[in-house]
Residue, then its C-alpha position, 0 to 999 in steps of 0.5 A: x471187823x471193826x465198830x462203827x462208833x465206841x461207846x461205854x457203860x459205867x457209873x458216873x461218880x462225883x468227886x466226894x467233895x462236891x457229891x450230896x446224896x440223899x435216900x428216899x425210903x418208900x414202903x411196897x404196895x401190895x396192889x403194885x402190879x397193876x401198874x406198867x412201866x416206870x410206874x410199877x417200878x418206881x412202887x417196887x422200889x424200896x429206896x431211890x438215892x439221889x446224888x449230885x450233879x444234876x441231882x440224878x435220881x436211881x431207885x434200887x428196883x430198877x438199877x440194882x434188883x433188876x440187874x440181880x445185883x443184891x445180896x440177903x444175908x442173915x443177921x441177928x434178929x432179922x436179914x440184911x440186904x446188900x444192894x449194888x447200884x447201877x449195873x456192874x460191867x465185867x469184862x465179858x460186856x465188853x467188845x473189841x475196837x477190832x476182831x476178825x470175822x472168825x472171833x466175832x462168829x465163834x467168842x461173840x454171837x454164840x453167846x448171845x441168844x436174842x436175834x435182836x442182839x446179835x443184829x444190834x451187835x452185827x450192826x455196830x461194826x463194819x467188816x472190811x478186808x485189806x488187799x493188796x494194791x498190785x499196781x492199782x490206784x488208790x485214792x487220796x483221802x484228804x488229812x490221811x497219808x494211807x502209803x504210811x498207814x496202809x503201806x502197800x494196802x488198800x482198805x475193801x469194804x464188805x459191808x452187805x449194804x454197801x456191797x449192795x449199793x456197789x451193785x446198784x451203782x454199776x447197774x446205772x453205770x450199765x444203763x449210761x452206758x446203753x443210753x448214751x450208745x443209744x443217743x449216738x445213733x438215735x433219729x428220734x425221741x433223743x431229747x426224752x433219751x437225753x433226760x433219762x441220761x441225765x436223771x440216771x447220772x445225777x443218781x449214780x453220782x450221788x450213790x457214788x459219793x455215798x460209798x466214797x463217803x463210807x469208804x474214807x469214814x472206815x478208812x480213818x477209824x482203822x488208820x487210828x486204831x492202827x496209830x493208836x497200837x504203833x510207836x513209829x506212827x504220829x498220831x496226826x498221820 
């Protein structure tokens, strides 16, 4: 299994030379809850800082309280609380640019409880398999050299959606092939035969560069993973 796209969480910070920062303190309303939405948390908010670049701004409700990152501790004559800002990622947030189907279903989604999450998870990678060519023909990506990176294996997508668009392309396939032997022996009402023909092989056409498009896109992520992870391999390979 193997992501469709990376992408990464973390704070962004400033280089302490140019960062200007700035604390807005605000007392808490007692009739904050009959506000929604960015309204309420911006009233359940006890301070917002705002920092360079951009002068971004992030209100502790909703960037430290929310996410549970604060800490009451007592002091002399009162408490203080700690609170940290934007979400801390740890490394069980993490995903792996790679994983087997098998790790994916016992270390990943066990751990996720929301049905949305586990989709948008699911959604975000692409499962794929290699096989071995045994004397098949493998087709040329242009700018990979798939002999070097591959060796004597073919990338096979296992995508359910894609396995879905390969049946509905050899399903048109079938019906060219009925409607063109239909044409060589067909006395009458060849022309609307003939534009069926042509409507049918204008959409297994398009269909077919659609996979050939997904089939390469997940080649060349996997063929630079494997460059990344191996010494013996340039990276313009």
């Amino acid at each position: 299994v193997s992501p469709r796209r990376t992408s990464g969480k973390g704070t962004t910070r400033p280089p302490c030379s140019t960062t200007n920062l700035a604390i807005t303190a605000a007392a808490i309303p007692k009739n904050r809850f009959s506000e929604r939405g960015a309204a309420l948390e911006r009233i359940s908010s006890q301070f917002t800082i705002a920092h360079d670049p951009g002068n971004t701004k992030k209100n502790n409700y909703h960037y430290s309280i929310a996410y549970g990152q604060y800490e009451v501790r007592r002091i002399t004559g009162g408490v203080r609380i700690d609170y940290q800002i934007v979400e801390e990622w740890r490394p069980e947030h993490y995903v792996p640019h790679l994983i087997s189907q098998e790790r994916m279903n016992t270390l990943i989604l066990p751990h996720l409880e929301n049905e949305k999450d586990r989709t948008s998870v699911l959604g975000a990678y692409d499962l794929f398999t290699l096989e071995p060519l045994n004397g098949r023909e493998r087709p040329k990506i242009v700018g990979l050299d798939q002999d070097r990176v591959f060796g004597d294996y073919i990338v096979v997508v296992l995508n359910p959606d894609y396995l879905e668009q390969q049946q509905e392309l050899n399903e048109l396939e079938f019906q060219i092939q009925t409607l063109q032997e239909q044409l060589t022996s067909a006395d009458a009402g060849s022309e609307e035969l003939s534009k069926r023909l042509s409507e049918l092989q204008t959409a297994a056409e398009t269909l077919r560069r659609r996979l050939v498009k997904t089939w390469e896109d997940i080649s060349f992520r996997l063929a630079y993973k494997i460059v990344e992870n191996r010494l013996d391999l340039d990276s313009d390979q």
